[in-house]
C-alpha positions as YAML, in Angstrom:
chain: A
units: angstrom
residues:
- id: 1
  name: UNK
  ca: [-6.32, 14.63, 1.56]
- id: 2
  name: UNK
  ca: [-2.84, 14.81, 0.66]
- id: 3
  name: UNK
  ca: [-3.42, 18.93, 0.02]
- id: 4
  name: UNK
  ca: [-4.61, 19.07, 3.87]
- id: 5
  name: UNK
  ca: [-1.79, 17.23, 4.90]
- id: 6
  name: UNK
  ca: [0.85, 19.45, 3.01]
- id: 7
  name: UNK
  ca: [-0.71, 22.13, 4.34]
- id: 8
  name: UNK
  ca: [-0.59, 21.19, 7.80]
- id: 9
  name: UNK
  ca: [1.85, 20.64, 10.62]
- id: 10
  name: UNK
  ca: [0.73, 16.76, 11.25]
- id: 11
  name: UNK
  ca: [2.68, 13.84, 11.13]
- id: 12
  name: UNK
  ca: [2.43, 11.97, 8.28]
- id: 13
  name: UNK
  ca: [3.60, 8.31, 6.94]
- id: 14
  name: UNK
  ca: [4.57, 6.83, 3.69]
- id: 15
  name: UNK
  ca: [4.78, 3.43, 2.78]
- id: 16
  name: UNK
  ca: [8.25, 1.68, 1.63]
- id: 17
  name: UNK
  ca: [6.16, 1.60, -1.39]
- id: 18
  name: UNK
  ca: [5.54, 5.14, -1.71]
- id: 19
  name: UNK
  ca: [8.76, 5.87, -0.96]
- id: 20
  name: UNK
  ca: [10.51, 3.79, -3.52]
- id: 21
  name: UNK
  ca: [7.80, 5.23, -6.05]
- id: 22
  name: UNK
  ca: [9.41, 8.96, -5.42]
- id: 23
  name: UNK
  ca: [6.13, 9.85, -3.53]
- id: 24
  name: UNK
  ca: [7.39, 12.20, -0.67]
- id: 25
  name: UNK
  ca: [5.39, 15.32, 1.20]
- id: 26
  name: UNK
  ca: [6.50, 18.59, 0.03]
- id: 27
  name: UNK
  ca: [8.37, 20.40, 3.07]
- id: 28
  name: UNK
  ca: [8.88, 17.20, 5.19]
- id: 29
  name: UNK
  ca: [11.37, 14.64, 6.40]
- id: 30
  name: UNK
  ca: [10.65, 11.33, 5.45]
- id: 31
  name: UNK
  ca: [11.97, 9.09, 8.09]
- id: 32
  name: UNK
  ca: [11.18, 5.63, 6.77]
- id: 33
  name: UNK
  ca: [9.63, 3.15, 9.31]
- id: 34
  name: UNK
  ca: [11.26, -0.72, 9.19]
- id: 35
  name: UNK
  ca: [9.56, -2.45, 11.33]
- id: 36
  name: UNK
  ca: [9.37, -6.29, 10.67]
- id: 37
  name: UNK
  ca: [6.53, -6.85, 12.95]
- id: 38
  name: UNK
  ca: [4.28, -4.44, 11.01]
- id: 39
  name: UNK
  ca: [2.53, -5.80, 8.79]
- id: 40
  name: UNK
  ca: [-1.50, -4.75, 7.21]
- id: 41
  name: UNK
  ca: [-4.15, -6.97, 6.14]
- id: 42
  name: UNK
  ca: [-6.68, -6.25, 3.27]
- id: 43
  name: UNK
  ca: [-10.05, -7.84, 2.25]
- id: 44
  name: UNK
  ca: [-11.22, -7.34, -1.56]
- id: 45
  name: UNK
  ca: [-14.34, -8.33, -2.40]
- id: 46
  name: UNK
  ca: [-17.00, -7.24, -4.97]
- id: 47
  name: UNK
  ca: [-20.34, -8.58, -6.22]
- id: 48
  name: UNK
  ca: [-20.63, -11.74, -7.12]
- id: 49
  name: UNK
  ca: [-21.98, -10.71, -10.68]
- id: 50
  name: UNK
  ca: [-18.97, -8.28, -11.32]
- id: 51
  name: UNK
  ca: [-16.13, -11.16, -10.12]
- id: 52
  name: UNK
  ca: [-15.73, -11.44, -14.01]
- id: 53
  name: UNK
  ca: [-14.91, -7.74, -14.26]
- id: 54
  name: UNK
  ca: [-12.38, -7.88, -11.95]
- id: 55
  name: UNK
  ca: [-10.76, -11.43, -12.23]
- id: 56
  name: UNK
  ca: [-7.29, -10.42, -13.55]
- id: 57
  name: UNK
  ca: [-6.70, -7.96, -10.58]
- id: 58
  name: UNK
  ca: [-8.01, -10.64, -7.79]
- id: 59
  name: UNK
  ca: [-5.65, -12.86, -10.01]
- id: 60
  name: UNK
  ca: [-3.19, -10.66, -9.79]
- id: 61
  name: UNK
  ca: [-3.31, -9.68, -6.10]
- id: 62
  name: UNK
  ca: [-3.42, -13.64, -5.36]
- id: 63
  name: UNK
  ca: [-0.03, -14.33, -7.39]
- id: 64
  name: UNK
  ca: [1.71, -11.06, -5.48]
- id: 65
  name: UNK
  ca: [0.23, -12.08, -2.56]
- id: 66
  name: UNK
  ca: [1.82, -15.73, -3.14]
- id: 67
  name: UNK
  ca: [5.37, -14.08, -4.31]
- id: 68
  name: UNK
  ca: [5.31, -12.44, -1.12]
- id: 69
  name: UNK
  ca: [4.59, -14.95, 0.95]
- id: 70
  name: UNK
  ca: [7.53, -17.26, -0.82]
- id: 71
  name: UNK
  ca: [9.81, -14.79, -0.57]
- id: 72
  name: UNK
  ca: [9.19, -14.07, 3.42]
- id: 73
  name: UNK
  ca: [10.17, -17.94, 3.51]
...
């Protein structure tokens, strides 16, 4: 996707994130976006006879998702 999108004309955003990470389109101004009223939402879920696979990243997600929420407080 991203080789499309370098090699194309079309408007394309980065995250704060992705930004702050040095990840920035070859050939393009990044104009960063700071909008407080943005904001996404994302569901995880997997199989219930996997959770034990993945239980330190829905642990982790939980805890940043906590941090963030104290910190918008």
């Amino acid at each position: 996707m991203d080789e499309l999108a370098d090699s194309s004309t079309i408007a394309m955003f980065h995250s704060d994130a992705m930004m702050q990470d040095g990840f920035l389109s070859q050939g393009r101004i990044a104009i960063p976006i700071a909008d407080p009223s943005m904001e996404a939402v994302y569901y995880v879920a997997c199989m219930a006879q996997k959770k034990d696979r993945f239980r330190s990243f829905f642990s982790a997600v939980r805890a940043e998702s906590l941090r963030a929420g104290s910190a918008e407080r």
